[in-house]
MOPAC internal coordinates of N, CA, C and O (Angstrom, degrees):
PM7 1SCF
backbone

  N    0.0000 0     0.00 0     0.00 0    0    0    0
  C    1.4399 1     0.00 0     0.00 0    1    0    0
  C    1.5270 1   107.72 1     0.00 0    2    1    0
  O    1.2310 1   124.26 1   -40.43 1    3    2    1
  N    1.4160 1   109.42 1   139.57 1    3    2    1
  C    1.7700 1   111.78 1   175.76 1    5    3    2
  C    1.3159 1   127.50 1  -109.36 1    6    5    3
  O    1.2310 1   101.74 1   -11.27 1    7    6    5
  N    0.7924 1   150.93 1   168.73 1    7    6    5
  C    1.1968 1   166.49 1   171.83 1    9    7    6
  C    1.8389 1   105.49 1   -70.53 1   10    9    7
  O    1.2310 1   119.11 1   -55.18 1   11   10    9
  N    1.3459 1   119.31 1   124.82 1   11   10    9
  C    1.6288 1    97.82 1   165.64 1   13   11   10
  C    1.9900 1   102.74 1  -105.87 1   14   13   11
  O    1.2310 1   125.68 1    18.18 1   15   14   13
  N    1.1569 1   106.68 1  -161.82 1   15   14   13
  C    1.7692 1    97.91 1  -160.93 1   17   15   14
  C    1.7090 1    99.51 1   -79.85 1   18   17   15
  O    1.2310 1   124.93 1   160.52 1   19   18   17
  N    1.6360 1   108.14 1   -19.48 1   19   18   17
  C    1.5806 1   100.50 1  -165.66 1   21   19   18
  C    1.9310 1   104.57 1   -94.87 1   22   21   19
  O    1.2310 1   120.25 1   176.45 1   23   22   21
  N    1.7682 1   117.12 1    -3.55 1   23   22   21
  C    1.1129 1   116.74 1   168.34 1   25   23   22
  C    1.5676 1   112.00 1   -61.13 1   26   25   23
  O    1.2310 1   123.33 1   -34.37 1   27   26   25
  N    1.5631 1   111.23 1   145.63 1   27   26   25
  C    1.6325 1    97.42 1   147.58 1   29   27   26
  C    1.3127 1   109.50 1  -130.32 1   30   29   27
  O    1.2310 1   127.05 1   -29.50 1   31   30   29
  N    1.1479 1   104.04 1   150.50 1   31   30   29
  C    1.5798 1   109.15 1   146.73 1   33   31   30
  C    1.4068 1   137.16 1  -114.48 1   34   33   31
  O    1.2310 1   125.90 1   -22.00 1   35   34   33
  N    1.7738 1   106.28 1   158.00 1   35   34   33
  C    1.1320 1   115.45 1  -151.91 1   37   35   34
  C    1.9007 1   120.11 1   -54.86 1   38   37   35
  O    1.2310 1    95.20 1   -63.23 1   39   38   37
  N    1.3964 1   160.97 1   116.77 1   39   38   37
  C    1.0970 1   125.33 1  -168.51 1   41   39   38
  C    1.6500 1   107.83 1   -69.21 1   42   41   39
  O    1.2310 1   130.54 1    -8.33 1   43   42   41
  N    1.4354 1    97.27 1   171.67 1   43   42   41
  C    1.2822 1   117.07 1  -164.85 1   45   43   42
  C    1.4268 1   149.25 1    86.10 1   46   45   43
  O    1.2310 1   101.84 1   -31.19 1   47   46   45
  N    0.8180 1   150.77 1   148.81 1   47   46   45
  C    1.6875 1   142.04 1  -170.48 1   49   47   46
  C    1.7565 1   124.20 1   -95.95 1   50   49   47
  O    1.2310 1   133.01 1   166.00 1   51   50   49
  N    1.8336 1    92.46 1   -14.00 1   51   50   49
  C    1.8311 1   105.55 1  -177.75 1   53   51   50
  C    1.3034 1    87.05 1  -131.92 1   54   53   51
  O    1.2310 1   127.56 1   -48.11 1   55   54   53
  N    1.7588 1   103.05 1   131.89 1   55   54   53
  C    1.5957 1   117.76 1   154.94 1   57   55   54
  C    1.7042 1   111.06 1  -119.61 1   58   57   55
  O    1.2310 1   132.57 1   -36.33 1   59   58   57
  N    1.2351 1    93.33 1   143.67 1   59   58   57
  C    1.7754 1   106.45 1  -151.44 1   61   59   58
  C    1.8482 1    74.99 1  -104.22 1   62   61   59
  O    1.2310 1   110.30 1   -38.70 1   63   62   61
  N    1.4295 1   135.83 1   141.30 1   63   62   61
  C    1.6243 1   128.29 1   174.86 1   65   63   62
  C    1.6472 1    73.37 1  -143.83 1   66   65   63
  O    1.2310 1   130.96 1   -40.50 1   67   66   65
  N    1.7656 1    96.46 1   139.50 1   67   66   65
  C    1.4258 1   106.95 1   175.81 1   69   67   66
  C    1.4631 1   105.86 1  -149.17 1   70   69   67
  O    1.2310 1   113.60 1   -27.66 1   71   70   69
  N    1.4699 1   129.70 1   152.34 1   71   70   69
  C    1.2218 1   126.40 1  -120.07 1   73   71   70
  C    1.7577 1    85.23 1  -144.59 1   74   73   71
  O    1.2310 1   103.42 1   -54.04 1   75   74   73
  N    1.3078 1   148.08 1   125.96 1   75   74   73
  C    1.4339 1   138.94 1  -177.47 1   77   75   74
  C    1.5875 1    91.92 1  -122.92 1   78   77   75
  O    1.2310 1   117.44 1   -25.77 1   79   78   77
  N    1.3466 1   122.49 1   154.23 1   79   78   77
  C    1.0634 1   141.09 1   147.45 1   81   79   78
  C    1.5999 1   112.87 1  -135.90 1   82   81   79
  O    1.2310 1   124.75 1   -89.01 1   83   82   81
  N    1.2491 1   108.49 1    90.99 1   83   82   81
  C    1.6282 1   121.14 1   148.33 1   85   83   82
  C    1.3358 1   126.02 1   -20.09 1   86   85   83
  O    1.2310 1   118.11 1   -58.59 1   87   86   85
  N    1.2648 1   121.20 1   121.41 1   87   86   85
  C    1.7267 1   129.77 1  -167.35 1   89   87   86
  C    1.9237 1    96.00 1   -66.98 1   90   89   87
  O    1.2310 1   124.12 1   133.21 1   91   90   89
  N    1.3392 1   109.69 1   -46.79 1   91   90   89
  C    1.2738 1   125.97 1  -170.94 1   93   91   90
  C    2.0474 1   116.23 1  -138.88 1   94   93   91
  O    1.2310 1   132.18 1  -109.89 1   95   94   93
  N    1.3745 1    94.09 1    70.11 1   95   94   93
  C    1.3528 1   119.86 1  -169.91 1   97   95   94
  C    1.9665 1   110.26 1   -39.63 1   98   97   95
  O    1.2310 1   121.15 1   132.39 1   99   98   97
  N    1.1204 1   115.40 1   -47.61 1   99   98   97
  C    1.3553 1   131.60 1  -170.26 1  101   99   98
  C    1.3969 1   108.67 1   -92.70 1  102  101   99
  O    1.2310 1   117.27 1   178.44 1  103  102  101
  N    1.5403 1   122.80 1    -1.56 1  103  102  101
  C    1.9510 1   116.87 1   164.13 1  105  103  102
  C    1.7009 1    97.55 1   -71.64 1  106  105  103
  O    1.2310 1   130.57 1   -44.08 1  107  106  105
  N    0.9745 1    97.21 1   135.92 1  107  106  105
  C    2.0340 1    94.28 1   170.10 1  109  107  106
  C    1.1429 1    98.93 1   -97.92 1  110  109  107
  O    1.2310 1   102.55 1   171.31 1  111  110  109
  N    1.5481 1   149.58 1    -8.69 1  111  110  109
  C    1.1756 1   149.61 1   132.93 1  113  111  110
  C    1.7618 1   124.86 1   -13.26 1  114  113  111
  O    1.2310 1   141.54 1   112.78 1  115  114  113
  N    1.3334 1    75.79 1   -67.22 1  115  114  113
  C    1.9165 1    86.70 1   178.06 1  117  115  114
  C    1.2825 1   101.61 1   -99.71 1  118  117  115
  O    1.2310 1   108.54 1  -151.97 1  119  118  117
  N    1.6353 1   139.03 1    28.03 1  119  118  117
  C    1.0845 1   130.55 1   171.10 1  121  119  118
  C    2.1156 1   103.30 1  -105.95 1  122  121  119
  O    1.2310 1   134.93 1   141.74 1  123  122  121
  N    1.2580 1    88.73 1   -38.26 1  123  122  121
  C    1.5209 1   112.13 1   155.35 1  125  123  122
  C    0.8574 1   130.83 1   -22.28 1  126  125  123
  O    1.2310 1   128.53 1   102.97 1  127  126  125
  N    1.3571 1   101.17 1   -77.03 1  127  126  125
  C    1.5208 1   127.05 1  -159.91 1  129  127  126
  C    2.2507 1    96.72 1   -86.89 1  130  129  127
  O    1.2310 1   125.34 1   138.38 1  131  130  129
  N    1.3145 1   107.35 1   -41.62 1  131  130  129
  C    1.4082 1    93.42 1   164.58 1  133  131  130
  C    1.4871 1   125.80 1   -66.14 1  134  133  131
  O    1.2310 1   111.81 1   151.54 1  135  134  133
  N    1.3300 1   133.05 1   -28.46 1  135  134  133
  C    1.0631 1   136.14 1   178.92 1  137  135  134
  C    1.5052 1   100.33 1   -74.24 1  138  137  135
  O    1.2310 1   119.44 1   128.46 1  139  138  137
  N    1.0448 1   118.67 1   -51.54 1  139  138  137
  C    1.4520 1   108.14 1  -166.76 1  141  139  138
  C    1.2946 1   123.75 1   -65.74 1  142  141  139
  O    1.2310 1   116.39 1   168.22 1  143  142  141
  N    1.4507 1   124.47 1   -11.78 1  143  142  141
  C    1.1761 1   137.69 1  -162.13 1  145  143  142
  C    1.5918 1   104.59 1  -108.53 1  146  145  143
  O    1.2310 1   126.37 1   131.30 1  147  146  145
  N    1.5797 1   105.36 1   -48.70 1  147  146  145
  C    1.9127 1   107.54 1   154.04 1  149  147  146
  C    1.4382 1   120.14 1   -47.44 1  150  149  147
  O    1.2310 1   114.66 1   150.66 1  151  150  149
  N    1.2890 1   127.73 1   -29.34 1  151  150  149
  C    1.0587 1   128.36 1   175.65 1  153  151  150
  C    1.5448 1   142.22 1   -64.21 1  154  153  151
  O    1.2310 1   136.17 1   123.92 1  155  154  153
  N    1.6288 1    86.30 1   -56.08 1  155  154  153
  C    1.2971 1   125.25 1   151.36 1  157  155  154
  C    1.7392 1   115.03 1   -37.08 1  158  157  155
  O    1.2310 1   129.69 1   114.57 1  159  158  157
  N    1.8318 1    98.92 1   -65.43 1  159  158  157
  C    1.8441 1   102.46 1  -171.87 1  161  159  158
  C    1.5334 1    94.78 1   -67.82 1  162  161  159
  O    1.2310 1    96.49 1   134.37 1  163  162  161
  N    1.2616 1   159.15 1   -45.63 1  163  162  161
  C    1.6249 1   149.72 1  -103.81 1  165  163  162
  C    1.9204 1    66.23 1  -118.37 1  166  165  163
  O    1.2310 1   116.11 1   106.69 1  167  166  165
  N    1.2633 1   125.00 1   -73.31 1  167  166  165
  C    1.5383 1   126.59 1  -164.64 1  169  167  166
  C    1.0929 1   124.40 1   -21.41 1  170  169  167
  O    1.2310 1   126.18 1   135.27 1  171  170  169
  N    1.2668 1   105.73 1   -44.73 1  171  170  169
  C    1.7272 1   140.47 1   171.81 1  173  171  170
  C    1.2854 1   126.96 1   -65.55 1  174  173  171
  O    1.2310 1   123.84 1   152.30 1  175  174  173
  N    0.7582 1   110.24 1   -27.70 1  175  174  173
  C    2.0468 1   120.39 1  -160.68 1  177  175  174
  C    1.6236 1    96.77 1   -90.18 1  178  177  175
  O    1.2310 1   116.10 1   -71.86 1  179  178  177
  N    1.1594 1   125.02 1   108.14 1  179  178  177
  C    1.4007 1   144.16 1  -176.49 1  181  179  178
  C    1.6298 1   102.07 1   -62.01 1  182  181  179
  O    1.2310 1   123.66 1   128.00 1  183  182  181
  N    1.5606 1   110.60 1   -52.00 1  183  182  181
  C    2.0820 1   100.85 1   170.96 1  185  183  182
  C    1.1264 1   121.57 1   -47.74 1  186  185  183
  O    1.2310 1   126.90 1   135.34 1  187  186  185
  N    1.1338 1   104.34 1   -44.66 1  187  186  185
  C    1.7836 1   121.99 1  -161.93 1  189  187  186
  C    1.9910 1   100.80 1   -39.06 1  190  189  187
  O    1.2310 1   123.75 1   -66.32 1  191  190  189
  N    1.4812 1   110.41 1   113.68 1  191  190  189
  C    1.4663 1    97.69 1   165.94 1  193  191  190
  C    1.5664 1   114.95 1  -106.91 1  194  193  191
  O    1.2310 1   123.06 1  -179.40 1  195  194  193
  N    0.9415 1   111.74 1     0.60 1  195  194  193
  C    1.6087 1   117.43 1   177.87 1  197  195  194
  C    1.5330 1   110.20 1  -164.19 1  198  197  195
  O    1.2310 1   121.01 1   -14.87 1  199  198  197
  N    1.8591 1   115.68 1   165.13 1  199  198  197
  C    1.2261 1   117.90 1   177.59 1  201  199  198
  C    0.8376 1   107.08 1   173.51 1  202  201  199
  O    1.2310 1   117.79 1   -17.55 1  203  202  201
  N    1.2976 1   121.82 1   162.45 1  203  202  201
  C    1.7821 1   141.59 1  -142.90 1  205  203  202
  C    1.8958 1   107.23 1  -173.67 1  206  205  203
  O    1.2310 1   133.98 1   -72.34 1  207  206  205
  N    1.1741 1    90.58 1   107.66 1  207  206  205
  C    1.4781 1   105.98 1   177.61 1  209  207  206
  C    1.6608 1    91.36 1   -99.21 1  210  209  207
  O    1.2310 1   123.03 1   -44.00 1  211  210  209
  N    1.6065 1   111.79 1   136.00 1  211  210  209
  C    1.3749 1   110.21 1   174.40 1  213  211  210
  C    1.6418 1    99.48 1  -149.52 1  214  213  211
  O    1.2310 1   129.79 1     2.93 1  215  214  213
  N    1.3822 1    98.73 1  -177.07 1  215  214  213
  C    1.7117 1   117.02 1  -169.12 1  217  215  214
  C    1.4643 1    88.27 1  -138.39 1  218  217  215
  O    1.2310 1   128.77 1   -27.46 1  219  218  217
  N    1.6759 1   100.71 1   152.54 1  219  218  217
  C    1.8158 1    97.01 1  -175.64 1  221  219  218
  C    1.9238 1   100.15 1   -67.54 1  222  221  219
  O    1.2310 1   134.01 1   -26.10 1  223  222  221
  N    1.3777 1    90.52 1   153.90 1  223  222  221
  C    1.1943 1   127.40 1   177.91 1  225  223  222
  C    1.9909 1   104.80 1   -64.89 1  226  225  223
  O    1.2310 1   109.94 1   -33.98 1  227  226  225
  N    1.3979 1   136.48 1   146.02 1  227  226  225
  C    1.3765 1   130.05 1  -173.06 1  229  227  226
  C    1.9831 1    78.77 1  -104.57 1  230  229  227
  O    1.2310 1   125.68 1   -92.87 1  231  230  229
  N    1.2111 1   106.70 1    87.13 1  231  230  229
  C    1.5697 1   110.78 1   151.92 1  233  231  230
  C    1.2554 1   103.29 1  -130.17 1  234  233  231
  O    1.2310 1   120.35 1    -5.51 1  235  234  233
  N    1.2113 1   116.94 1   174.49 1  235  234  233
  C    1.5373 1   148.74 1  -164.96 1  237  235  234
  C    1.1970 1   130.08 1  -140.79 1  238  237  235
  O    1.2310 1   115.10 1  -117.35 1  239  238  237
  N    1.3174 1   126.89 1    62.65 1  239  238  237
  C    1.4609 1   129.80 1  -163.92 1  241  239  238
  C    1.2510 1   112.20 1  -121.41 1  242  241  239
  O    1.2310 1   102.39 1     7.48 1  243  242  241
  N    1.4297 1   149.84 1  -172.52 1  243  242  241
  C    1.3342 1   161.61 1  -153.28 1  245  243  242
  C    1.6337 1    82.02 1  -123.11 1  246  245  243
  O    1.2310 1   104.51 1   121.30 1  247  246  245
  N    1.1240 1   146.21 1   -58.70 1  247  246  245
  C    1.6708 1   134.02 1  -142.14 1  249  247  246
  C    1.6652 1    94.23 1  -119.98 1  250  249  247
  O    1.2310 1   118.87 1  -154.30 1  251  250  249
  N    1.4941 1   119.75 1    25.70 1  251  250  249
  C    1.2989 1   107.14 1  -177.83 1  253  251  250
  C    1.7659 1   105.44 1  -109.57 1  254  253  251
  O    1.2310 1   121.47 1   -23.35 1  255  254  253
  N    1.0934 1   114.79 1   156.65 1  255  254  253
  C    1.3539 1   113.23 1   177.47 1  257  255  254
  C    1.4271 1   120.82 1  -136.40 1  258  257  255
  O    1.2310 1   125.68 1  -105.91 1  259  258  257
  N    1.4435 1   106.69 1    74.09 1  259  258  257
  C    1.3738 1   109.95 1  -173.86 1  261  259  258
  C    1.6554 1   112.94 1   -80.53 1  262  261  259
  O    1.2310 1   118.60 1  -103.29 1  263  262  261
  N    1.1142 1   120.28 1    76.71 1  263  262  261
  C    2.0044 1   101.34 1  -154.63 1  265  263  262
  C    1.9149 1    76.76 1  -136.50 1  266  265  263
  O    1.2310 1   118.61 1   166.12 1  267  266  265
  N    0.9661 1   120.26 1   -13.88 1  267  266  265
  C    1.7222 1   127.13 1   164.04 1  269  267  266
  C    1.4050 1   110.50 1   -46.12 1  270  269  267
  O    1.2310 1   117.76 1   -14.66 1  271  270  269
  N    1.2361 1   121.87 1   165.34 1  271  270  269
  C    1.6233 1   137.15 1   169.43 1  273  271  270
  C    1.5429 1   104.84 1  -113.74 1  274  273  271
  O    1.2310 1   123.13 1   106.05 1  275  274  273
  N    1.3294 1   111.61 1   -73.95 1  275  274  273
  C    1.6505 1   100.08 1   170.88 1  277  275  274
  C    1.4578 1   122.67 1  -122.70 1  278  277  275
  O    1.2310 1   111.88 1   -33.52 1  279  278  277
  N    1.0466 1   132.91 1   146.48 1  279  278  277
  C    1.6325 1   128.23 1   164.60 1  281  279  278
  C    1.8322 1   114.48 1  -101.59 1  282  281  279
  O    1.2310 1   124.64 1    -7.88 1  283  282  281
  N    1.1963 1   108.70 1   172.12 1  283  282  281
  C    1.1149 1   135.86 1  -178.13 1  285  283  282
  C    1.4538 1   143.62 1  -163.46 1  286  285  283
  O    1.2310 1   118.59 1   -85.02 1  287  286  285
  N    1.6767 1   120.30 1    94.98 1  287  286  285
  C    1.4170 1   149.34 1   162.45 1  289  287  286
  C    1.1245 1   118.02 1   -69.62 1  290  289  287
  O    1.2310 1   132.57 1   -75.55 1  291  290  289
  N    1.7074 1    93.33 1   104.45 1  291  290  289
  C    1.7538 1   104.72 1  -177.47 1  293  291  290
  C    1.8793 1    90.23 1  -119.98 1  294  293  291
  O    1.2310 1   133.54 1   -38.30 1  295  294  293
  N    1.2457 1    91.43 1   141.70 1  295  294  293
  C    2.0675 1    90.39 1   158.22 1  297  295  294
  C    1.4320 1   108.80 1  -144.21 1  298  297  295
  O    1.2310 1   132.96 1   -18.23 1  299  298  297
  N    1.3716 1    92.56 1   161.77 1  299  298  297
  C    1.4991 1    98.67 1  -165.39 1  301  299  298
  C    1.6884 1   101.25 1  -135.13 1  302  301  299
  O    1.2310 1   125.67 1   -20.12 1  303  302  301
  N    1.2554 1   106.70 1   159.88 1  303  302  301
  C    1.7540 1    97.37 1   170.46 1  305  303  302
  C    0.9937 1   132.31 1   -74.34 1  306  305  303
  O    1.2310 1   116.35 1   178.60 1  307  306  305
  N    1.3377 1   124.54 1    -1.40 1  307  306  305
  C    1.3926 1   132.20 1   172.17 1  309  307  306
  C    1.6356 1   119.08 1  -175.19 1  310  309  307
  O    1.2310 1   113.33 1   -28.74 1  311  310  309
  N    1.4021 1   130.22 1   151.26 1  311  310  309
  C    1.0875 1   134.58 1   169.33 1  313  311  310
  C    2.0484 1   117.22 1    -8.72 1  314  313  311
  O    1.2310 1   138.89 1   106.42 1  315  314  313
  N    1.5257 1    80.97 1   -73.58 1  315  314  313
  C    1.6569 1    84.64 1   171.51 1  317  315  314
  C    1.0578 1   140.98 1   -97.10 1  318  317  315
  O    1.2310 1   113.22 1  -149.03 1  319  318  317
  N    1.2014 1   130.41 1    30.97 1  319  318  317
  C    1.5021 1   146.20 1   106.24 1  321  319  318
  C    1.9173 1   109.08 1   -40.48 1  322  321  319
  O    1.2310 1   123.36 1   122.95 1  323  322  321
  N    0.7287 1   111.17 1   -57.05 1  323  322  321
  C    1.6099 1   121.22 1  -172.87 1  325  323  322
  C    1.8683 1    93.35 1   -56.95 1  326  325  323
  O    1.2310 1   127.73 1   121.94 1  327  326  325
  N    0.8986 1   102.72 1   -58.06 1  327  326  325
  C    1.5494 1   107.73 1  -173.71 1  329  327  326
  C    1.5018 1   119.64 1   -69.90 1  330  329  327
  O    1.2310 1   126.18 1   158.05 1  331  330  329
  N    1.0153 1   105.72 1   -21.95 1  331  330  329
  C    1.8092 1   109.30 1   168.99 1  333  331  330
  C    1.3885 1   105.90 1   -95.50 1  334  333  331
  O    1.2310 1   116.22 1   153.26 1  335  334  333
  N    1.3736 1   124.78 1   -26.74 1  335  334  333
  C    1.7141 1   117.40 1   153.69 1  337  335  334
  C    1.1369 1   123.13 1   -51.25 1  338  337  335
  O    1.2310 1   117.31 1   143.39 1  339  338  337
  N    1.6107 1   122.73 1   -36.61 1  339  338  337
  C    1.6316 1   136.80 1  -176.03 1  341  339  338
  C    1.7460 1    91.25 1   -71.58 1  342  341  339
  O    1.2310 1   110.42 1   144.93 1  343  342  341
  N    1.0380 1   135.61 1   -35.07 1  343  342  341
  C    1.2646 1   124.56 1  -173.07 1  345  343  342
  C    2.2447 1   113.91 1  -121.17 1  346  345  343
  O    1.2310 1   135.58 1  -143.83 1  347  346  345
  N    1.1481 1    87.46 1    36.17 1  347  346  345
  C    1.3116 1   127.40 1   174.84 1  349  347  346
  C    1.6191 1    87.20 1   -73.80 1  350  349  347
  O    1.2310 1   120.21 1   -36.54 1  351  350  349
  N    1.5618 1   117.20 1   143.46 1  351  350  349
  C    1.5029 1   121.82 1   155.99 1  353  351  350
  C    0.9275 1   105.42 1   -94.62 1  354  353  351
  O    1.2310 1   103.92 1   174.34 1  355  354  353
  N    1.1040 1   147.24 1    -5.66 1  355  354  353
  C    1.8334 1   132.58 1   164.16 1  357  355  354
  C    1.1070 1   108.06 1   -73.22 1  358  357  355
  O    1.2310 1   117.57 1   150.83 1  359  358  357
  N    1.4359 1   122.23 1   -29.17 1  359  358  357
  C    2.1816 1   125.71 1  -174.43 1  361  359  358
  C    1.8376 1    86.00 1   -71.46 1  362  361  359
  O    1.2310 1   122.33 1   131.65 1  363  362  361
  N    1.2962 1   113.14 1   -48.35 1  363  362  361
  C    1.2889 1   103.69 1  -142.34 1  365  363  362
  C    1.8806 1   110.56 1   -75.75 1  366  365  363
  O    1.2310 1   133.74 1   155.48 1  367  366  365
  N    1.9729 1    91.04 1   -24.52 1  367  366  365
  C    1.7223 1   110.31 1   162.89 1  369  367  366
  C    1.2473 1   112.39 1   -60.22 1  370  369  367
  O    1.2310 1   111.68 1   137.47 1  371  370  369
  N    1.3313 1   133.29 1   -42.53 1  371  370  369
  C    1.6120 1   135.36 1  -166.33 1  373  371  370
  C    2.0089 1    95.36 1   -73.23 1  374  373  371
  O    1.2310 1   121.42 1   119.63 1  375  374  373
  N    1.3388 1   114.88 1   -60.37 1  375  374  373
  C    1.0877 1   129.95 1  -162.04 1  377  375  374
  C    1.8969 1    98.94 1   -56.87 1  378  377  375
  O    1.2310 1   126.13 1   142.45 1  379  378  377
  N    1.0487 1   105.82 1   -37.55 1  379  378  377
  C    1.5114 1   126.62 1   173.46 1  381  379  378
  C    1.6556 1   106.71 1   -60.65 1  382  381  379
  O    1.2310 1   131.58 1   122.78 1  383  382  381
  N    1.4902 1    95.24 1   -57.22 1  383  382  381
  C    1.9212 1    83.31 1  -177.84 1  385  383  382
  C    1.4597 1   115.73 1  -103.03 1  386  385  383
  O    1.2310 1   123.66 1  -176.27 1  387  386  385
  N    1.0357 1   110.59 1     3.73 1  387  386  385
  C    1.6013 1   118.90 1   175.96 1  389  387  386
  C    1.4885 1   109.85 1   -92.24 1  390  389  387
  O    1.2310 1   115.71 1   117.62 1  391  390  389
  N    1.3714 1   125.74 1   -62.38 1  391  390  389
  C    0.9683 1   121.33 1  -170.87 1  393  391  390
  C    1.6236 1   147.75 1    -0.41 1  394  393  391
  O    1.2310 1   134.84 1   111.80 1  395  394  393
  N    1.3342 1    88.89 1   -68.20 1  395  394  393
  C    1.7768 1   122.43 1   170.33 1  397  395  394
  C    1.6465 1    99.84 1   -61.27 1  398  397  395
  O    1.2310 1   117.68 1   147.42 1  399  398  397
  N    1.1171 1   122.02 1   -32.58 1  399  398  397
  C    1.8956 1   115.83 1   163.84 1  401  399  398
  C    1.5656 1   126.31 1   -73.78 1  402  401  399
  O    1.2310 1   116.25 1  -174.19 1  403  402  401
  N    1.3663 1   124.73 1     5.81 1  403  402  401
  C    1.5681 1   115.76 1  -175.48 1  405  403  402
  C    1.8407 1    87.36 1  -132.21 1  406  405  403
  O    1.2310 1   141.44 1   -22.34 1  407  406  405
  N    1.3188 1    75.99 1   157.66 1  407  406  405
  C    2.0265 1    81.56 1   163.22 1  409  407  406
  C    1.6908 1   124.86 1  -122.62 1  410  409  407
  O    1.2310 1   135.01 1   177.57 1  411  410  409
  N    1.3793 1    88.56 1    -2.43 1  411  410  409
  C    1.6105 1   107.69 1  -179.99 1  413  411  410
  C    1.4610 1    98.73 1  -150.54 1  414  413  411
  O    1.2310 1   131.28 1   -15.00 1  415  414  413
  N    1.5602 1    95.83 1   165.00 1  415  414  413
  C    1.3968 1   112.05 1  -165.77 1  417  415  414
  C    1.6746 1   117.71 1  -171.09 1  418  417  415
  O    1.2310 1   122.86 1   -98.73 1  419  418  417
  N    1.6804 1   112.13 1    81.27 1  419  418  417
  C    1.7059 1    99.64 1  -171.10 1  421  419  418
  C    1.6359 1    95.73 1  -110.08 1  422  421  419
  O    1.2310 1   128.12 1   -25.16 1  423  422  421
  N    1.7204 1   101.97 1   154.84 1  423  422  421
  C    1.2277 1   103.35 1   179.64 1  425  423  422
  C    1.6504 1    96.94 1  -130.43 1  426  425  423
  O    1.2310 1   126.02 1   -33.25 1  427  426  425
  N    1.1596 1   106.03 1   146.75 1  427  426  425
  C    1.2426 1   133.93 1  -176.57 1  429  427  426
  C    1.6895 1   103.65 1  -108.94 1  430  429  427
  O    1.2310 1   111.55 1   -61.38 1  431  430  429
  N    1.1422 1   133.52 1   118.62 1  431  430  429
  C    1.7451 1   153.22 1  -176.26 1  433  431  430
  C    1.9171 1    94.96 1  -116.55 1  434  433  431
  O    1.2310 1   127.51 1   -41.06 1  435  434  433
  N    1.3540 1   103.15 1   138.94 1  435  434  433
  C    1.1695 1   112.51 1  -176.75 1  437  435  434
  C    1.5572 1   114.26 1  -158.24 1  438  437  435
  O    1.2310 1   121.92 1   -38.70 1  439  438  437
  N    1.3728 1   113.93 1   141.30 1  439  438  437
  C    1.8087 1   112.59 1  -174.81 1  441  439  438
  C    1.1993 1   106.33 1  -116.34 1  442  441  439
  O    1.2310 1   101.44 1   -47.20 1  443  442  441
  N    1.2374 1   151.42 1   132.80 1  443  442  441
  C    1.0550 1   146.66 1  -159.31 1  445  443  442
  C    1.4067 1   117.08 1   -98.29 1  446  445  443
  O    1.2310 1   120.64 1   -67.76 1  447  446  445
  N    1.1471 1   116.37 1   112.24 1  447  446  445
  C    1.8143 1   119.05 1  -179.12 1  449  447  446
  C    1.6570 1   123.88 1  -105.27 1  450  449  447
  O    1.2310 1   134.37 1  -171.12 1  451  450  449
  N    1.9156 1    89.82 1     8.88 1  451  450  449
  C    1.6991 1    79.38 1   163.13 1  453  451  450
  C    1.8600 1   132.67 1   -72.81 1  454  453  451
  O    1.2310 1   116.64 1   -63.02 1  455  454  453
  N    0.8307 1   124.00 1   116.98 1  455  454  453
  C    1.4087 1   125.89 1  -175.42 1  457  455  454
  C    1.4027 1   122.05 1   -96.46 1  458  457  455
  O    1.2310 1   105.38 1   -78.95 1  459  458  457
  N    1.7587 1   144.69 1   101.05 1  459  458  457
  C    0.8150 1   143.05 1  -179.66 1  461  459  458
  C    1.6776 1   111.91 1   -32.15 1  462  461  459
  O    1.2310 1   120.10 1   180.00 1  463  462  461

């Protein structure tokens, strides 16, 4: 499969997808204070080549799972980039002051096998 000129793809070869669930979704307090602090760590992180802070999407499907508070699409150019972000002091500051605000947390790791 090819690429035509108006496709893009994403850069990088690892996409980091991370999944938040908020202890108390509807305080804008602790909606605040998590955003601001995600913001803050992702700004920082020297691997980081792209990213997307989002809120579920208003779809309606059988295989969709909008029951999340926030997500997060990071990619990187490779595995280890990804892994020196995981031990990044800004991941480990956010994870530090965020924490105590989510009650769940799945991450999705991904390598990319589209090939022009």
């Amino acid at each position: 499969m090819s690429c035509s000129k108006n496709e893009k793809v994403l850069p990088g070869n690892f996409a980091h997808t991370v999944y938040f669930w908020l202890k108390n979704p509807s305080n804008e307090a602790d909606r605040l204070a998590f955003e601001t602090s995600l913001k803050k760590f992702i700004d920082h992180s020297p691997e980081i080549q792209t990213k997307h802070i989002g809120l579920p999407a208003k779809t309606d499907r059988e295989v969709i799972d909008n029951t999340y508070t926030y997500s997060l699409l990071l990619t990187f150019a490779n595995k280890a980039d990804q892994d020196r972000y995981q031990e990044d002091p800004n991941h480990k500051k956010f994870i530090e002051e965020s924490s105590a605000l989510w009650t769940k947390v799945v991450v999705y790791d991904s390598q990319n096998t589209y090939k022009k």
